[in-house]
N, C-alpha and C positions, 0 to 999 in steps of 0.2 A: 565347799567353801566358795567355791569358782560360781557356780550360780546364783550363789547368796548374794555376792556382791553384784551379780547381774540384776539379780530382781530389786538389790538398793539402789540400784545407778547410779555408786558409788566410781572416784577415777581410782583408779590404779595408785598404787604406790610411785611406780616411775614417772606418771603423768605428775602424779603432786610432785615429785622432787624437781621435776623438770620446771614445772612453775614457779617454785621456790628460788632456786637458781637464778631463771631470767628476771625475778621481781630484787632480789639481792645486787647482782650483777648491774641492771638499773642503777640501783642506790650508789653506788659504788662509781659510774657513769657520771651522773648527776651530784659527787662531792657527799652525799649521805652514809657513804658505809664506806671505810678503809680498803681500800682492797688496791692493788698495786694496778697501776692502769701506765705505768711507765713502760710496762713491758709490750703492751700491746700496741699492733702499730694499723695504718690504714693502706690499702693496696694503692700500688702507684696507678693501675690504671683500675677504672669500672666499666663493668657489663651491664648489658639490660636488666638482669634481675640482681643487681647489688642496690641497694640503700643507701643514703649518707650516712650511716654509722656502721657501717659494714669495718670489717676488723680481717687481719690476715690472721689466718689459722694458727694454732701452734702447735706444733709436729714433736713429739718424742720417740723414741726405742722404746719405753719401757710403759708398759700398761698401767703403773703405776700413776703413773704422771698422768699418763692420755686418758684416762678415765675421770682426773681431778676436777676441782671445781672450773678455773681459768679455761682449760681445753675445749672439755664436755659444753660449757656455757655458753662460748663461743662460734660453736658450729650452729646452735638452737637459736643464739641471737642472729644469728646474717643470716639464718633463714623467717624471721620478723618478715609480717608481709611491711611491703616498700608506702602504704598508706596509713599505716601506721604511724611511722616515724616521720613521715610528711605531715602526720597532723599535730607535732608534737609544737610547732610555733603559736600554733592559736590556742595553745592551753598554760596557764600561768604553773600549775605544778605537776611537772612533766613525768615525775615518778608515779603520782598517783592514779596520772591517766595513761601511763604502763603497765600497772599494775591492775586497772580498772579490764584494762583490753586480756590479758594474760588470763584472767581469772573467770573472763567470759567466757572464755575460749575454749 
């Protein structure tokens, strides 16, 4: 099965969930999808490879949790390359041209 999907140059199941996720996550960002963003906070200080949307991590005990959507999406989002999110002022709908780049990708 492993080659089939090589020779379709099909992505992975993880890759598509992973997309999924940052395209949601997005929505959710930008007022389009529910999703609690009261929990999430921004580091006090930034390094050279942090972005303006960079988010502090959220840490659990239980794999449970560190595996769910908030955690998992999180690490995948602050790793956004930083010209991305720098190009998101000169585009009027900022999800679509997140979602435009993610799906390229």
């Amino acid at each position: 099965m492993t080659s089939i999907l090589k020779d379709l140059d099909l992505p992975t199941l993880a890759d598509r969930r992973k997309k999924n996720r940052l395209i949601l996550f997005s929505k959710g960002f930008f007022g389009k999808a529910n999703i609690p963003m009261d929990k999430l906070s921004h580091p006090t200080r930034k390094t050279r490879g942090m972005h303006n949307l960079h988010f502090c991590q959220l840490y659990s005990r239980s794999n449970c949790y560190k595996f769910s959507f908030l955690p998992s999406t999180l690490k995948d989002w602050n790793n956004l390359p930083a010209a991305l999110i720098d190009g998101l002022d000169s585009h009027r709908d900022h999800v679509q041209y997140i979602t435009t780049f993610i799906r390229a990708n």
